[in-house]
C-alpha positions in Angstrom: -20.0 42.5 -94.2 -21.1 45.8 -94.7 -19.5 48.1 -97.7 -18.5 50.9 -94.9 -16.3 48.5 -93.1 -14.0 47.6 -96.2 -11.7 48.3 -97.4 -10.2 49.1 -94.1 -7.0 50.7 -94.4 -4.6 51.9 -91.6 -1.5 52.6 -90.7 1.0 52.0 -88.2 4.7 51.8 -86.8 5.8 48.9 -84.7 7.0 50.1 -81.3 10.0 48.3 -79.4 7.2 47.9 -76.3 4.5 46.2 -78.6 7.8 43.8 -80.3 9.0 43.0 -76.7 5.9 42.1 -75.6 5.7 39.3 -78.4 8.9 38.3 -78.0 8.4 37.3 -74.4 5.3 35.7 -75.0 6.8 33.8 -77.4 9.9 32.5 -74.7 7.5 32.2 -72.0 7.4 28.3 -72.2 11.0 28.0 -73.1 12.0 29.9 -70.3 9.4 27.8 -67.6 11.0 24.7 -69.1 14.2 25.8 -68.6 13.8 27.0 -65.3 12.2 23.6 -64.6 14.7 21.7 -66.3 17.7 23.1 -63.7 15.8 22.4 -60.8 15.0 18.4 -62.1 18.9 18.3 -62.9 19.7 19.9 -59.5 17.8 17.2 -57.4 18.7 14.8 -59.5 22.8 15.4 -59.0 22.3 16.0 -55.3 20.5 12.0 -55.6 23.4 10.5 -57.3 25.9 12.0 -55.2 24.4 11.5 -51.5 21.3 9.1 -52.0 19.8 10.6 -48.9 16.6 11.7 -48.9 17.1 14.7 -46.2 19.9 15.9 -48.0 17.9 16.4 -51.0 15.4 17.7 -49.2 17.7 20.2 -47.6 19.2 21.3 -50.7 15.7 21.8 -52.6 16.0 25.5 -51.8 19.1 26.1 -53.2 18.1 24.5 -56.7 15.0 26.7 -56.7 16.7 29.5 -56.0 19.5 28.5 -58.8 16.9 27.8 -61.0 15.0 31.1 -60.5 18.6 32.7 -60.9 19.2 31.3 -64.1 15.9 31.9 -65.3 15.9 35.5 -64.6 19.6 35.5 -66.7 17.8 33.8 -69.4 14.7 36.2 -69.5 17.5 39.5 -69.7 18.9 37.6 -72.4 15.8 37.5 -74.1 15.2 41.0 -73.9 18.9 41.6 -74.6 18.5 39.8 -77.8 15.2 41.5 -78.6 16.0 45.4 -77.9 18.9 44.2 -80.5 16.8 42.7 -83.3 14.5 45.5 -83.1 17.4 48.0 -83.2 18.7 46.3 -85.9 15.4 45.8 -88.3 14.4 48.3 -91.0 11.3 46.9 -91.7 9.7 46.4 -87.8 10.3 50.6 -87.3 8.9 51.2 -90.8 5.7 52.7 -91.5 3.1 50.0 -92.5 -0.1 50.5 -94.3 -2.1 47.5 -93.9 -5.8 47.4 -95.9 -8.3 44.9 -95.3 -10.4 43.8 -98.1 -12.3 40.8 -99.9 -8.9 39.8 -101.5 -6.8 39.8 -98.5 -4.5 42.3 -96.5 -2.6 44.4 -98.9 0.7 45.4 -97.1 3.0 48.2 -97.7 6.0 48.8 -96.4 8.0 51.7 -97.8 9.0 50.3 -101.8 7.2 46.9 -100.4 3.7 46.3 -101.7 2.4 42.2 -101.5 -1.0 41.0 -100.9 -2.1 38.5 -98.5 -4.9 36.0 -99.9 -7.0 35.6 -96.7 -6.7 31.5 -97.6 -2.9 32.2 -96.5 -3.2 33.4 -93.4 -2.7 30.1 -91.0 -3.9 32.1 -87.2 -4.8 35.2 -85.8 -4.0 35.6 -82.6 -4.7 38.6 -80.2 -2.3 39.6 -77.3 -2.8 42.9 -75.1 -1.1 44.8 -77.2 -1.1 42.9 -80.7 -2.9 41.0 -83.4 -0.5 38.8 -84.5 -1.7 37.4 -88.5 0.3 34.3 -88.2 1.3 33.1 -92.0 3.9 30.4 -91.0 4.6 29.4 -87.5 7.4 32.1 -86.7 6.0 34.1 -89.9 3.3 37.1 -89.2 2.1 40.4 -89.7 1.9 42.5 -86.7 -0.7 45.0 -85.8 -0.9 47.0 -83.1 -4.2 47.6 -81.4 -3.4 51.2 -80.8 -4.2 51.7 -84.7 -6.9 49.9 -85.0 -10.5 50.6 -83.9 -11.4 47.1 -82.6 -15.0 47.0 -83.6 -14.0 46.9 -87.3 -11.3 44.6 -87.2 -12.6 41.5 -85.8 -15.7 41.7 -87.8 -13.8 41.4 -90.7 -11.2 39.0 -89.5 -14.6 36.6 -88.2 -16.1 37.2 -92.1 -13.0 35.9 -93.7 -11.2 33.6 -91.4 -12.8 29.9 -90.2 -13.2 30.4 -86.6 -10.6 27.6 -86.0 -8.1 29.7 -87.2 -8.9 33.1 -84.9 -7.7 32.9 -80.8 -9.2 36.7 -80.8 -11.9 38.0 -78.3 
């Protein structure tokens, strides 16, 4: 690690695109089991009430297209419920100031200043629009990858982070 590259300190604003786009990553296997999960319980109630094969097979299409249906309802719910908790959260529209250094990532977030030990930090994931500093399971830092130039962050996330614990390009 070179001096130039740190401490690297930027700044950002979360935008309701970049939090959507987590959120539905984050449902996407809920929502394929679900989907999955009518269908099975479809067939299985058309076995159990005909026990015929060709009627099963003749009703298939109607429990994919139920399931498909009540997939799609669950995925608007998902962005219902997200375009709400972003609405509704303070600190996701709040200016950040995230900087990078030996110690950690020092955060601040309007009155909000904590530091990060880089010993904390559990994952770092990278999605199109996000880097996603996991702490917990459903606890992270968000960074958008609009404010960051790419060739000094993940030189410095590889330096301080065991490569088990980066899915980044």
């Amino acid at each position: 690690m070179t001096e130039e590259q740190l401490p690297y300190k930027f700044s950002f604003s979360i935008t309701y695109k970049e939090y959507k786009s987590l959120t539905l990553a984050h449902s996407k296997n809920q929502l394929i089991f679900i989907g999955v999960f009518i269908f099975v319980v479809f067939i299985a109630t058309t076995w159990i009430k005909s026990s015929n094969f060709d009627v099963m097979l003749s009703k298939a299409p109607i429990g994919i297209i139920l399931s498909l249906v009540l997939t799609f309802f669950m995925w608007l719910l998902t962005l219902y419920k997200s375009r709400r908790a972003f609405e509704t959260s303070g600190i996701l529209k709040s200016e950040q100031t995230l900087t990078l250094s030996e110690d950690g990532i020092q955060m601040a977030i309007e009155t909000n200043d904590s530091l990060i030990p880089w010993n904390e930090v559990a994952k770092v994931s990278e999605s199109k629009d996000l880097f996603i500093i996991y702490l917990t399971k459903n606890q992270g830092v968000l960074i958008p990858k609009s404010a960051v130039e790419m060739a000094r962050i993940r030189p410095i996330l590889r330096s301080f982070l065991d490569s088990s614990k980066l899915r980044i390009k």
